[in-house]
C-alpha positions in Angstrom: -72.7 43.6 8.4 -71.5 43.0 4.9 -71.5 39.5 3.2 -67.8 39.8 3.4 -67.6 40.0 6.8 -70.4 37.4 7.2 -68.4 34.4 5.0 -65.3 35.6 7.2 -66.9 34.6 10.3 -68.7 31.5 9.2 -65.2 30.5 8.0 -63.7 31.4 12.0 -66.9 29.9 13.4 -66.2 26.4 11.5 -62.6 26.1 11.8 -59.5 28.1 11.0 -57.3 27.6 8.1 -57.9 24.6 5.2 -59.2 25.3 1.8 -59.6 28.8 2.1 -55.9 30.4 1.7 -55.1 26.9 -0.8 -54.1 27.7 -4.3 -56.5 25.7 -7.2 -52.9 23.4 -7.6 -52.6 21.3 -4.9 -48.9 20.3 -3.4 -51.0 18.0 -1.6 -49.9 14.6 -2.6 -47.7 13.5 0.1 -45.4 10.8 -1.0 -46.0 7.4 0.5 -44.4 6.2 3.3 -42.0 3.9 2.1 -39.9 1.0 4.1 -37.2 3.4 4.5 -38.8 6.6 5.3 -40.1 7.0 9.3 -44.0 6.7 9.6 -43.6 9.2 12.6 -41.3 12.1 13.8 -38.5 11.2 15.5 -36.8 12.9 18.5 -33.5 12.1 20.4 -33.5 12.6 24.2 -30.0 13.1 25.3 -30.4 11.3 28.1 -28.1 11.3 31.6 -26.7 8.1 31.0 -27.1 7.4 27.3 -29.4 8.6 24.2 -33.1 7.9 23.9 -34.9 8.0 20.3 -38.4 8.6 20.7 -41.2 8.2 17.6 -44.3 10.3 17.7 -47.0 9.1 15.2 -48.7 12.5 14.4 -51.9 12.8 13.4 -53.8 16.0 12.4 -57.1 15.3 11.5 -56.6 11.8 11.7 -54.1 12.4 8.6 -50.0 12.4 8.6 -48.8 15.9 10.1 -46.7 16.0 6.7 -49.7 16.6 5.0 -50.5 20.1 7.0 -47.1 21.4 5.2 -49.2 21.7 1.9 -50.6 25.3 2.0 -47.0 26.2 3.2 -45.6 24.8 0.3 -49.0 26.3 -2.2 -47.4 30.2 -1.0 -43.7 29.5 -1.1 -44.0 28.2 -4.5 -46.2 31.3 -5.7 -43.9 33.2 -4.1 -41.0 32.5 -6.2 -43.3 31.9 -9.4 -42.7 35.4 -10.3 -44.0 35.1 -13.8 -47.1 33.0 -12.8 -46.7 30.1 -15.1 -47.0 27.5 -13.1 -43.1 26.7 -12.8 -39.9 27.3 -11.7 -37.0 28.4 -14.3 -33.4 28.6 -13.2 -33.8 32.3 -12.7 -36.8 32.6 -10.2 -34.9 29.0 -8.8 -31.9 31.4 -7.4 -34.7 32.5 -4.3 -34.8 29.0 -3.5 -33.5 28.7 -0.4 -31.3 25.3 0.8 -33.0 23.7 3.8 -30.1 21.4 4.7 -31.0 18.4 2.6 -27.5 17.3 1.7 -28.2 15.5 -1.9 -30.6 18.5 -2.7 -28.7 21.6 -2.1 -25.3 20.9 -3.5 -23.6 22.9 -5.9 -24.8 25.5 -8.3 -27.8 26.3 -9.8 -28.2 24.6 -12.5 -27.1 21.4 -10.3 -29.5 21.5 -7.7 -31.9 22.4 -10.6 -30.8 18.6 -12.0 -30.8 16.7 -8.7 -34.4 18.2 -8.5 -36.0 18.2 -12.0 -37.5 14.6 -12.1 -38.7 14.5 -15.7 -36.0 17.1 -17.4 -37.7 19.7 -18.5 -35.2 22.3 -16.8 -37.7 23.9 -14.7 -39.6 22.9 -11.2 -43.3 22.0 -11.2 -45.0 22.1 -8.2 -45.6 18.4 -7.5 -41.1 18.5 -7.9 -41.2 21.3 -5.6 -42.9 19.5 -2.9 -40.8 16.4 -2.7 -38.1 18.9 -2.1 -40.1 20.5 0.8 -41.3 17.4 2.4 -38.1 15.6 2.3 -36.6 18.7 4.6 -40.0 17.8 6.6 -38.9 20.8 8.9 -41.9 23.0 7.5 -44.1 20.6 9.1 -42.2 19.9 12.9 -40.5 21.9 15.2 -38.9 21.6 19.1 -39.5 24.8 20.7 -38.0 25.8 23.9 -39.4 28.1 26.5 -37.7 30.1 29.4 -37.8 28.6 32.7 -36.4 28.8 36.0 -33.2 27.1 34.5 -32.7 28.7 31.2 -32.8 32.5 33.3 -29.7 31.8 34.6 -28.0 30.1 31.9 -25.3 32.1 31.5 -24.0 31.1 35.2 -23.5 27.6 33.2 -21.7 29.1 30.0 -19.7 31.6 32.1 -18.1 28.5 34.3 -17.9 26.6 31.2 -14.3 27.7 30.1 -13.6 25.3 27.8 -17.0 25.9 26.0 -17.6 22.3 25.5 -21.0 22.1 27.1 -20.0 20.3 30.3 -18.8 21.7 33.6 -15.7 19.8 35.1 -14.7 19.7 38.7 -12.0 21.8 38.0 -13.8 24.2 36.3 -16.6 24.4 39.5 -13.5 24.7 42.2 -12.1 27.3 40.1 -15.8 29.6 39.7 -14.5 32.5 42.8 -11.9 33.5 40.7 -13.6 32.6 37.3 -16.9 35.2 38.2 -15.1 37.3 40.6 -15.1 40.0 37.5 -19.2 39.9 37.6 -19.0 41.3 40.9 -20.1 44.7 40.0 -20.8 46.2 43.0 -18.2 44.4 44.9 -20.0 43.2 47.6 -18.4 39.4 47.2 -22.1 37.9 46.5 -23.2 37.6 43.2 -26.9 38.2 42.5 -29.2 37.1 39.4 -28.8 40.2 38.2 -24.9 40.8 38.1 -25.0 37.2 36.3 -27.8 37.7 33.5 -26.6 39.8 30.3 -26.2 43.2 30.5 -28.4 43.2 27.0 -32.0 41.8 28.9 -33.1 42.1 24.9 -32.9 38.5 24.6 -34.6 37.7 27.8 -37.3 39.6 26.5 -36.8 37.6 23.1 -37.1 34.2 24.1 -40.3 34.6 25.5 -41.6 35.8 22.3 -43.5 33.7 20.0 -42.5 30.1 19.7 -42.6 31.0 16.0 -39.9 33.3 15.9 -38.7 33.3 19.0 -35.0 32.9 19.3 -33.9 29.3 19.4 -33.5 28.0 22.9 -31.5 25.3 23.9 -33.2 21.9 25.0 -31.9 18.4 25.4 -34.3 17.1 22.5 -33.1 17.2 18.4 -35.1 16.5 15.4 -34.3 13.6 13.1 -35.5 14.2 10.5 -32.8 16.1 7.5 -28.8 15.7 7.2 -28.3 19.0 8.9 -30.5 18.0 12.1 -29.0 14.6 12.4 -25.4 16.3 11.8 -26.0 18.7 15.0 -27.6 15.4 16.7 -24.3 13.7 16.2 -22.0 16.5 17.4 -24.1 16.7 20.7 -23.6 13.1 20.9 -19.5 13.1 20.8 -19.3 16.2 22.8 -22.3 14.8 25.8 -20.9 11.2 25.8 -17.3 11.5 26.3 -16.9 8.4 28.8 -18.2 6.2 25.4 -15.9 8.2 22.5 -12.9 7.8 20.7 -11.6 10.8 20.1 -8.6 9.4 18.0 -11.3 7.7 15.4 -14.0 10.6 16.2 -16.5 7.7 17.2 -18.8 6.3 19.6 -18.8 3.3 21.4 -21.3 1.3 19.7 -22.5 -0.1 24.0 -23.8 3.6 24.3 -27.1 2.7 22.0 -27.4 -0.7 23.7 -28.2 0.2 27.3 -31.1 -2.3 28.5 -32.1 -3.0 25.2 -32.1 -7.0 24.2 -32.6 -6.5 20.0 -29.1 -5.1 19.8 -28.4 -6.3 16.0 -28.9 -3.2 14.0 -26.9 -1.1 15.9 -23.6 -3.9 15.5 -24.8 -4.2 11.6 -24.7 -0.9 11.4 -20.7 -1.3 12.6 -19.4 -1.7 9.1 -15.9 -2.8 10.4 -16.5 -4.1 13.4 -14.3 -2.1 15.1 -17.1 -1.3 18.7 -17.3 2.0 17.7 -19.6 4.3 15.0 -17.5 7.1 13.2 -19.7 9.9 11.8 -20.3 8.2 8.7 -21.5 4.7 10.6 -23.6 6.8 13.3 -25.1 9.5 10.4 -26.0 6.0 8.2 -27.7 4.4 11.8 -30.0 7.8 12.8 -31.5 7.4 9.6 -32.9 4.4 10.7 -32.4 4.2 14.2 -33.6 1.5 16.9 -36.9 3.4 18.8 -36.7 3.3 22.7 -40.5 4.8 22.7 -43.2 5.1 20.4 -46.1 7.4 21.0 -49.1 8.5 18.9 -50.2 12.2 19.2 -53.7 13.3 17.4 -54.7 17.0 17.1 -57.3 18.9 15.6 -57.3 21.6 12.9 -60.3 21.1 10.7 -62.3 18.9 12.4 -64.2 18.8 15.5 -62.7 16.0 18.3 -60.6 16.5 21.2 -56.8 16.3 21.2 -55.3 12.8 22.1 -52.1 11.0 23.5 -51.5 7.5 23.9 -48.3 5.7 24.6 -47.8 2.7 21.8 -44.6 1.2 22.9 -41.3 1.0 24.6 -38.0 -1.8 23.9 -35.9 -0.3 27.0 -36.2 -0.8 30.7 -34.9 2.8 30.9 -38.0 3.8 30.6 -40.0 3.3 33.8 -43.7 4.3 35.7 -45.1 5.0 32.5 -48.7 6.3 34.1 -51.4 7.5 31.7 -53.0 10.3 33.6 -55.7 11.1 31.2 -56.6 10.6 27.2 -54.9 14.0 26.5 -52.0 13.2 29.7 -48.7 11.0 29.9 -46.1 10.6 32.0 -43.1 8.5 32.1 -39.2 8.6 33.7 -36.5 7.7 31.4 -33.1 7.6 33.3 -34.4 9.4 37.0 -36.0 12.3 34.6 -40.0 12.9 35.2 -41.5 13.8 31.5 -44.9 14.9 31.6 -46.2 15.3 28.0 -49.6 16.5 26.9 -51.5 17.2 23.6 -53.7 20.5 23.1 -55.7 22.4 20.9 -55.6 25.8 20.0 -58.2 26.5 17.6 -60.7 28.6 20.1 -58.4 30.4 20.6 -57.1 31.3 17.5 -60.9 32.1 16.4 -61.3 33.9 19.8 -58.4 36.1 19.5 -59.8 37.2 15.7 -63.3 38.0 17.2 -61.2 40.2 19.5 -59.3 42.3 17.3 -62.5 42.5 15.4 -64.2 44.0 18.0 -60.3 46.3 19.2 -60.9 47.6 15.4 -64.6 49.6 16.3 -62.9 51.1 19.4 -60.1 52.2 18.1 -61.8 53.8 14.8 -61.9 57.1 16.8 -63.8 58.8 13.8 -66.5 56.1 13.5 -66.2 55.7 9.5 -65.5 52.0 8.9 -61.3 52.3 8.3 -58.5 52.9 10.1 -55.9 55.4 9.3 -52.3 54.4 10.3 -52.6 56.2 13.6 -55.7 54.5 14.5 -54.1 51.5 13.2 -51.7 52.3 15.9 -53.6 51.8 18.7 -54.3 47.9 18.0 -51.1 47.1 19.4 -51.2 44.1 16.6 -47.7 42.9 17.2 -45.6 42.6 14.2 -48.0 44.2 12.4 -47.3 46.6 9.6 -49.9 48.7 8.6 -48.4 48.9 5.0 -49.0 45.2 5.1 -52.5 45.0 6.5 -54.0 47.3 3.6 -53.6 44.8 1.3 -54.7 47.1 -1.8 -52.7 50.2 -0.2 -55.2 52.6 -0.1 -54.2 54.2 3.4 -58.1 53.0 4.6 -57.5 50.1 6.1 -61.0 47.7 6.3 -62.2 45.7 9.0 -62.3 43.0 6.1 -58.8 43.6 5.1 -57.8 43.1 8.9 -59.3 39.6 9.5 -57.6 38.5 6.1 -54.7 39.4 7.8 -55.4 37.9 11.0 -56.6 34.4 9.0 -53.7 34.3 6.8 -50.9 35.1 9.5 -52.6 32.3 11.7 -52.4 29.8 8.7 -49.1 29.8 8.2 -47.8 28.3 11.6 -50.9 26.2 11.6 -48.8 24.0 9.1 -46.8 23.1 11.9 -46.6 21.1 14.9 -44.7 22.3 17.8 -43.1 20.4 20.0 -42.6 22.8 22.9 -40.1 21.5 26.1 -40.5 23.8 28.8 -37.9 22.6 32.0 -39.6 22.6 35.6 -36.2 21.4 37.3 -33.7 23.2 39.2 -30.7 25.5 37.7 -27.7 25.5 38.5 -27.8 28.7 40.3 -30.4 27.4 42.7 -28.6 23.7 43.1 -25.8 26.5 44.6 -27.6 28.7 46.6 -27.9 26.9 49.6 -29.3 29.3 51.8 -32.0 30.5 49.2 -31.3 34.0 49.5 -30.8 34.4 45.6 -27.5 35.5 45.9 -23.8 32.9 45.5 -21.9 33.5 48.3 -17.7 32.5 47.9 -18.3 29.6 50.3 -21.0 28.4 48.6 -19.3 28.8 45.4 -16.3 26.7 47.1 -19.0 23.7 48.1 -20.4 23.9 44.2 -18.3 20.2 43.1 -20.0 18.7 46.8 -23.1 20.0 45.6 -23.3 19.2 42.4 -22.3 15.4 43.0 -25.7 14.2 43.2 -26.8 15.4 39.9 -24.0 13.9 37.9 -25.9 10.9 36.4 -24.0 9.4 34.4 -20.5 9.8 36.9 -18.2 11.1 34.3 -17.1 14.2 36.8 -18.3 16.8 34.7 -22.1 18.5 34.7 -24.4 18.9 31.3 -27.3 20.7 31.0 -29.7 17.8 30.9 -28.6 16.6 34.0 -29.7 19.5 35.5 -33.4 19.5 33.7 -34.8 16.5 36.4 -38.6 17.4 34.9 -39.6 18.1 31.6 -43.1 19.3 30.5 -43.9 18.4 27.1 -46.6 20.0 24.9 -48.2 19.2 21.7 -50.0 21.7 19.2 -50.5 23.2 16.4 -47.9 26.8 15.9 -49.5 30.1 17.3 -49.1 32.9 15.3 -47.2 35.9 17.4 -50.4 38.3 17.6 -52.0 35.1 19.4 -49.5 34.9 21.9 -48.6 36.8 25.0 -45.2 37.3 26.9 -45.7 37.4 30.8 -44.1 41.1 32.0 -42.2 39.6 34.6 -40.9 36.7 36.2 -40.9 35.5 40.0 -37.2 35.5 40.3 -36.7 39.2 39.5 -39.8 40.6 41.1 -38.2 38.6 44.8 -34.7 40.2 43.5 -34.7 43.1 46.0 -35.9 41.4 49.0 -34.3 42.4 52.3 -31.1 40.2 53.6 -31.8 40.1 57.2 -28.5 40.8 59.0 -25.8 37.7 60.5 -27.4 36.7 64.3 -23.9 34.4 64.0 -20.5 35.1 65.7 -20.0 37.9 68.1 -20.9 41.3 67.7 -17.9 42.4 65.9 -18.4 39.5 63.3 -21.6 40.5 62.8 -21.0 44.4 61.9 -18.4 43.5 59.4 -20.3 41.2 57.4 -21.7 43.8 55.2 -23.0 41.5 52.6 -24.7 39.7 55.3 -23.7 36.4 54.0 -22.9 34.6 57.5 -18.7 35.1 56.6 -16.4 37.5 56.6 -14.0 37.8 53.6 -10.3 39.6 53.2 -12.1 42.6 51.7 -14.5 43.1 54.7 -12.1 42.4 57.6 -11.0 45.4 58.9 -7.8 44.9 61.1 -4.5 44.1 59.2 -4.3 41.1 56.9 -2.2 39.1 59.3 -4.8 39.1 61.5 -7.0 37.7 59.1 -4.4 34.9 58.0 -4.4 34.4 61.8 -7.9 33.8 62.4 -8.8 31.8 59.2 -7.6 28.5 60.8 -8.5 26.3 57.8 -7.0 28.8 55.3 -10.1 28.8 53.1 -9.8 32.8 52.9 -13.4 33.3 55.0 -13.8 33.4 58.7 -16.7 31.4 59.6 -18.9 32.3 62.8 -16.9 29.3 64.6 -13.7 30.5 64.0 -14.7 34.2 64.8 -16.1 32.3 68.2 -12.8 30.7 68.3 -11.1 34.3 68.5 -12.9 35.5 71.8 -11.9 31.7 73.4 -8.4 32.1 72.2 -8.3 35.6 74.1 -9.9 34.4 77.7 -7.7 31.7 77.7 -4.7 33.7 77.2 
């Protein structure tokens, strides 16, 4: 083994990123937490009835998680240093990209180069380059959302959702027959999962990608933590909350961040006119600083040795309820009739694991046994998003098992400067809250019952449905970012592999009732009744364009008696 390789594994062996991939000039010195900046990240829950702000204290290595965005910030700087001097003119500051920090990315280039250049030598030093970084704090954070059970079948939501504005009225729900009568492809009057899903299953297959660079899924939980994540906080809010806002003054009622709370004055104070209600401006200046409902303290490892832990600090609303600490590493807790089971983990076995194994992939796969891989053996790793021009770092088309695990070290580093907050719902969809009858199909009458059925999930009684009042459990996890060749898409899901289970035929109705139901969904409809349309009319006695069992019943009655 060569003393390359040796150091290599010592350093996996010990503990995955730190010093090694750090530049000599350290971004390292994370500016102090001042009165006005948040210890902790914060989170808003949009909640059923109301929002919830929640403050996790994270620690990595018992030190701020801000502090982890350092070796992130070491290669973006050298990556726009272009003439390796140590700084950033206006001409290499043109590939600096705007992070949505409103007072930082304004105008052109030689403005943002003012608003950042602290002691006016028209160029960026490191240390100036930071602040920008870690005021955008993004680099460090992230929610990630996973596909479940719900988020399959979104697009039954979206598709009913006419008006597009995130909610689904009553009237939109009594009007979904006609509304995804066109999805009916095969024109059976049932619609499956599959008719309802994309035609492109691409971005199925996307979402369940890396939580690195997977595409962005929708959860009811948003960052606080730059002007362009508190901006999309506050358009949720006005478009979730409608029983609280003003449209005319584009506000909030100021009683909507007061729910069971007692220590009320900030949000009034932060009322500027006294008028009840926060504009933008008043509710942009109050999530800067905003009351916390719950106040948790999250501690993972990186470097050091120590197992992950969660502990609940506080809470200052009786929303939240049967808070229950189910281990060190374990919480759960109900805020507004939701179940949210959050956990903490660690992930640095098996980032060192997963090395080891491509280690070991790369002596199987060197077919000719002489210590490289060409790019047809490099082929056979199935290392994904990896590009073999890439990997052979001094592109020499002999790619060394040495030049493999920098790789493997260096792509794992750079989403170990970042927690991930990842939501994954365990509650029902919409599609199931419909299908009665569990045959994974939406029958018309079912689709008729959908505002009946639906009732008990509207929380917050507004008549409309929202996508978090669907999500009744949420499962919460903590860690450090896996790279994408660390993580692993499941092939299938349950749903689709029960999609072409048998429909055992009606046993309702008479006989003739039960050969025309071809879509064996216990009715008949106008397009499976086979005798003239008056007939139909005739024996649909409550005119609801199906002929139920009982009414089919009703038929052979009508005809003894007469």
């Amino acid at each position: 083994m060569s003393p390359v390789l040796k150091v290599v594994i010592l350093f996996l062996v010990t503990g995955m990123g730190g010093s090694y991939l750090t530049s000599p000039v350290q971004a390292g010195e994370v500016p102090p937490v001042t009165a006005k900046q948040p210890t902790g990240q914060r989170i808003i829950l949009l909640a059923p009835s109301a929002p919830i702000i929640l403050e996790i204290n994270l620690l990595v290595d018992q030190s701020d998680f801000r502090s982890i965005s350092n070796d992130y910030i070491d290669r973006m700087f050298a990556s726009l240093d272009r003439d390796e001097d140590g700084f950033l003119d206006l001409k290499e500051l043109k590939y600096l990209p705007a992070f949505g920090i409103q007072r930082y990315d304004k105008g052109n280039l030689q403005a943002r180069l003012k608003q950042l250049d602290t002691d006016l030598d028209q160029r960026l030093s490191l240390k100036e380059f930071a602040v920008y970084l870690h005021s955008g704090q993004g680099s460090a954070f992230r929610v990630a959302g996973v596909p479940s059970r719900s988020s399959q079948v979104i697009e039954l939501f979206r598709k009913l959702d006419q008006n597009q504005n995130g909610t689904l009225s009553d009237s939109e729900l009594e009007a979904s027959p006609q509304t995804l009568f066109q999805f009916d492809r095969d024109e059976d009057d049932v619609l499956n999962l599959t008719e309802l899903r994309p035609f492109n299953s691409s971005q199925t297959n996307n979402a369940a990608q890396s939580p690195f660079r997977q595409t962005e899924i929708e959860t009811a939980f948003l960052r606080l933590d730059h002007d362009r994540s508190v901006n999309k906080a506050i358009d949720e809010i006005l478009k979730k909350y409608v029983e609280y806002t003003n449209p005319e003054k584009d506000a909030i009622s100021v009683g909507c961040f007061q729910q069971d709370r007692q220590d009320s004055e900030q949000v009034h104070d932060s009322d500027q006119n006294a008028d009840g209600f926060l504009n933008r401006e008043e509710l942009f200046a109050y999530l800067q600083n905003p009351l916390v409902d719950v106040q948790l303290q999250v501690s993972i490892p990186r470097e050091e040795t120590f197992r992950p832990h969660l502990k609940f600090l506080n809470k200052t609303t009786n929303r939240v309820t049967e808070v229950q600490v189910v281990s060190s590493s374990k919480i759960e807790f109900h805020i507004d009739g939701l179940l949210l089971e959050l956990r903490v983990k660690s992930s640095r076995h098996l980032l060192a694991n997963n090395v080891r194994f491509y280690q070991s992939r790369f002596r199987v796969v060197d077919s000719d046994k002489n210590g490289y891989l060409t790019e047809a053996e490099f082929m056979q790793l199935n290392l994904p998003g990896g590009d073999y021009k890439k990997v052979d770092k001094n592109k020499d088309e002999m790619l060394f098992v040495e030049e493999l695990t920098e790789f493997l070290i260096k792509d794992t580093s750079e989403v170990q400067n970042q927690v991930v907050m990842t939501v994954a719902n365990d509650g029902r969809s919409l599609f199931e809250i419909l299908d009665t009858d569990q045959d994974r199909r939406l029958s018309p009458r079912e689709l008729r019952n959908s505002v009946q059925r639906v009732k008990e999930y509207d929380g917050n009684r507004d008549q409309a449905l929202d996508h978090s009042e669907l999500k009744g459990h949420f499962k919460i996890t903590f860690e450090l970012g896996k790279p994408e060749l660390f993580v692993f898409a499941p092939r299938t899901d349950a749903m689709s592999m029960q999609q072409n289970m048998t429909i055992p035929r009606t046993m309702n109705g008479p006989r003739w009732f039960q050969r025309m139901d071809r879509n064996r969904d216990g009715d008949l409809s106008p397009r499976e009744f086979l005798f003239e349309q008056s007939l139909f009319k005739k024996y649909d006695t409550n005119q609801d364009q199906l002929i139920s069992p009982a009414e089919a019943e009703a038929v052979g009655v009508s005809g003894n008696n007469n």
